[in-house]
Structure formats: structure tokens, C-alpha cells
C-alpha positions as CSV (number, residue, x, y, z in Angstrom):
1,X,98.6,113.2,83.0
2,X,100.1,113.0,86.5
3,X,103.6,112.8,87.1
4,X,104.9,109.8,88.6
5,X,106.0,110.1,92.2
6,X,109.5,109.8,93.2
7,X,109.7,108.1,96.4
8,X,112.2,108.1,99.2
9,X,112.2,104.9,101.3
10,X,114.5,105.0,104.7
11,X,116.9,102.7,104.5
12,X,115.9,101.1,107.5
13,X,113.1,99.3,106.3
14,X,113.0,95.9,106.4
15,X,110.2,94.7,104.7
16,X,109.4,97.6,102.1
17,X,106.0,98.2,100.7
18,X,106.0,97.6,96.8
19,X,104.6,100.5,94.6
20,X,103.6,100.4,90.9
21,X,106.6,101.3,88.4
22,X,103.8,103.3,86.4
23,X,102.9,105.1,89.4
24,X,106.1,105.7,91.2
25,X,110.0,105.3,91.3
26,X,111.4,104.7,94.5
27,X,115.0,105.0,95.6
28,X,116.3,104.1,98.8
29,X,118.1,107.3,101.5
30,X,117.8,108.4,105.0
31,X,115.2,110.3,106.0
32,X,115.4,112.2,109.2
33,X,111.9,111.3,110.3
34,X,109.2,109.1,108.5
35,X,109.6,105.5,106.6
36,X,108.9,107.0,103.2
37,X,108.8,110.4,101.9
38,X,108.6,112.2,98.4
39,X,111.8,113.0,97.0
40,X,112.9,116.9,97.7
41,X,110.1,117.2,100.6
42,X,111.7,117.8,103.4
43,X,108.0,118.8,105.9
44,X,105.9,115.5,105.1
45,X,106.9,112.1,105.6
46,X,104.5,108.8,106.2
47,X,105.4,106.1,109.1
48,X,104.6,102.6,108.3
49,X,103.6,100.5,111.2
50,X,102.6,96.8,111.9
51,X,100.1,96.0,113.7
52,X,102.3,94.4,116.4
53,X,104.3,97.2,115.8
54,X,102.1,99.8,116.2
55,X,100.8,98.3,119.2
56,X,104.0,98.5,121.1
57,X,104.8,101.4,119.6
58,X,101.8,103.0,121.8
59,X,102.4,101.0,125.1
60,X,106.1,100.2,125.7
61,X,107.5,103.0,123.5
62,X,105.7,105.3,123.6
63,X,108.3,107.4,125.3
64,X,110.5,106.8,122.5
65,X,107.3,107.3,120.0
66,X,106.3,110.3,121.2
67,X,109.9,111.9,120.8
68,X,110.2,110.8,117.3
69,X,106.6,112.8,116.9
70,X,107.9,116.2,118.4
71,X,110.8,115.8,116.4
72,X,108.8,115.8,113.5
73,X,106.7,119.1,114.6
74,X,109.5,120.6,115.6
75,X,110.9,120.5,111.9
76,X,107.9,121.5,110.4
77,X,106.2,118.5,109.0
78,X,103.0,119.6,107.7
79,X,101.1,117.0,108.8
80,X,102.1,113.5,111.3
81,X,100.5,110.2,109.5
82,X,100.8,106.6,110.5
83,X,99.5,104.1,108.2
84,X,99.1,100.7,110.4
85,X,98.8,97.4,108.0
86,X,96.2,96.4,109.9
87,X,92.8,96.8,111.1
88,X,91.3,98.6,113.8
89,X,88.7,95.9,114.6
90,X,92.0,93.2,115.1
91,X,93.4,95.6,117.5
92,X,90.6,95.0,120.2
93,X,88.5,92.6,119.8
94,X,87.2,90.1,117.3
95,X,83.7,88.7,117.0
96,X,82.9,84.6,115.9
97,X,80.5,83.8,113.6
98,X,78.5,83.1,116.7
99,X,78.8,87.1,117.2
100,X,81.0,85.7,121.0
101,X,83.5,88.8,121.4
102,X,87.1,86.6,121.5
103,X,90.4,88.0,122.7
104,X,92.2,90.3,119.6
105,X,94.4,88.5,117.3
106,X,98.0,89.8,118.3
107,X,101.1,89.5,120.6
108,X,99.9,92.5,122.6
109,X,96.5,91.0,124.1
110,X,97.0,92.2,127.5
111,X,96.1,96.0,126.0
112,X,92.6,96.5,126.6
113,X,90.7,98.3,124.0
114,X,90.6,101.5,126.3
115,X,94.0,101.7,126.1
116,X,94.2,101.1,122.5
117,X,91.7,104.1,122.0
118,X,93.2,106.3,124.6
119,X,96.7,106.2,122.8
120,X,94.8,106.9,119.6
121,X,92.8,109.6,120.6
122,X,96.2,111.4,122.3
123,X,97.6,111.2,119.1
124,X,94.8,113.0,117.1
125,X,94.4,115.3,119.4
126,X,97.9,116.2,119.4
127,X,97.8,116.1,115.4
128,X,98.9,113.0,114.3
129,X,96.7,111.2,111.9
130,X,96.8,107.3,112.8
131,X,94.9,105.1,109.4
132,X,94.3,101.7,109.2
133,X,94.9,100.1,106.0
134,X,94.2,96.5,107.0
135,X,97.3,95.0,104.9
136,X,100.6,96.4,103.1
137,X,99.5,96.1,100.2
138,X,96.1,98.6,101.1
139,X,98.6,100.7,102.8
140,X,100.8,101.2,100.0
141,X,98.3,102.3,98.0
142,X,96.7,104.6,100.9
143,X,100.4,106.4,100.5
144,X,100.1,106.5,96.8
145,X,97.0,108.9,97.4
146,X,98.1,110.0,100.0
147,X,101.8,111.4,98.2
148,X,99.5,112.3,95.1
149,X,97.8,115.1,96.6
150,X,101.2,116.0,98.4
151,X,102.4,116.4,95.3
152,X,99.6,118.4,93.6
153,X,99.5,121.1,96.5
154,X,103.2,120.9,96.4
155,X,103.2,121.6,92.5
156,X,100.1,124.0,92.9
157,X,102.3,126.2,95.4
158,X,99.0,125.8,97.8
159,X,100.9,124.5,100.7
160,X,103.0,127.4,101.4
161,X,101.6,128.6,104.7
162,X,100.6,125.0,106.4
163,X,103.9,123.7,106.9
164,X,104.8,126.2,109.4
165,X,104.8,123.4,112.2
């Protein structure tokens, strides 16, 4: 039987996501990087992201973003993920039933798909996993699994030498 997660969430979030009591327990601290975070691991944390938020976050903060990213390298963090309630399709484009390709369905419409792509690829490239969960509720669950196996290499002792930054 697996154990049942103990989660951190920042207490900056607003709008938390909501996790099964038979899965998890969540409590509520700061966390230096990251919007939620296993409890006693300091080197892996998961950023939640809106849609609208995630699409500013790539054009007019990026600046800000991308400091917030190194300081998570910088300390280690075995890995970089962004989970954006959202889909990737709503980000660029939408197609009618008519298959006509209509403007994207969110406040940031002037970012052309090239742009949206370009930011993404600079962030995989530069190690940061960006995953589309197409609502909170999917992306809560995307962080269950992704916290489980955090929490069986954790337990397993097999991530000792990847979180060496």
C-alpha cells in the first residue's frame, strides 16, 4: 500500500487545487520556490499556472519568470515542472466545427502561436518541463503522479545523484 503524500501548498495560493484525503494531506507553508511541494523535499517543487497566467508569465514576465527558474537550478531542484490548467490547443488557435481556424480563447490573443512555441521550446531546452493538464482538477491529479513517483525514488534512495542541479 502506498503512503499517502504529505503536501506542502505555498501560502500564496489563491485558488488551491483540491487533492483526495485518501491520497494526500496537505498543509499550508512557504516554500522558497514552487506552488506545492512534498513535505521535507527541499529539491522538487511543481508551479501551477493558468492559462492566462501562464501566458503572461512567458511574454511580459518573463524576466521575472525566468529568475524565479535559475533560482530554482541554482538550489538544486531536481527537475523544473509547470503544470498549466489548460490546453495547449486554447493557447493558439481553435478550430469551428466548420474546421475555420478562429482567434485563441484568452486575454493574451495578440501572442502569436510562434511566440507561444518559442517560449516553450526555450524552456525545455533549458530543462523545464512545461504540461498541459487542460483543467485544475486534471492538473491536480497530474501532481498526484507526478509527487508519487517523487516519493517512491525519494523512499527507494534512487534519486541521490540527480538532484545535483
Amino acid at each position: 500500500m502506498l503512503n499517502k503524500l504529505n503536501i506542502i501548498i505555498d501560502n500564496r495560493e489563491q485558488a488551491p487545487w483540491s487533492f483526495p484525503e485518501h491520497t494526500a494531506v496537505v498543509q499550508w507553508g512557504t516554500l522558497s520556490a514552487g506552488d506545492y511541494a512534498l513535505a521535507g523535499d527541499s529539491q522538487f517543487a511543481i508551479e501551477r499556472k493558468s492559462l492566462d497566467d501562464f501566458l503572461g508569465t512567458i511574454s511580459s514576465g518573463w524576466k521575472r519568470f525566468l529568475n524565479e527558474l535559475d533560482r530554482m537550478a541554482k538550489a538544486g531542484f531536481c527537475a523544473r515542472i509547470i503544470i498549466v490548467e489548460g490546453d495547449f490547443k486554447r493557447c493558439c488557435f481553435v478550430e469551428d466545427a466548420d474546421g475555420k481556424i478562429t482567434p485563441p480563447l484568452h486575454n493574451h490573443f495578440l501572442l502569436t502561436p510562434q511566440f507561444i512555441c518559442s517560449r516553450i521550446a526555450e524552456l525545455s531546452i533549458s530543462g523545464v518541463q512545461v504540461l498541459f493538464a487542460g483543467s485544475p482538477d486534471y492538473a491536480a491529479a497530474l501532481a498526484i503522479s507526478i509527487f508519487r513517483h517523487r516519493q517512491m525514488r525519494l523512499l527507494n534512495g534512487t534519486d541521490a545523484n540527480t538532484c545535483k542541479g
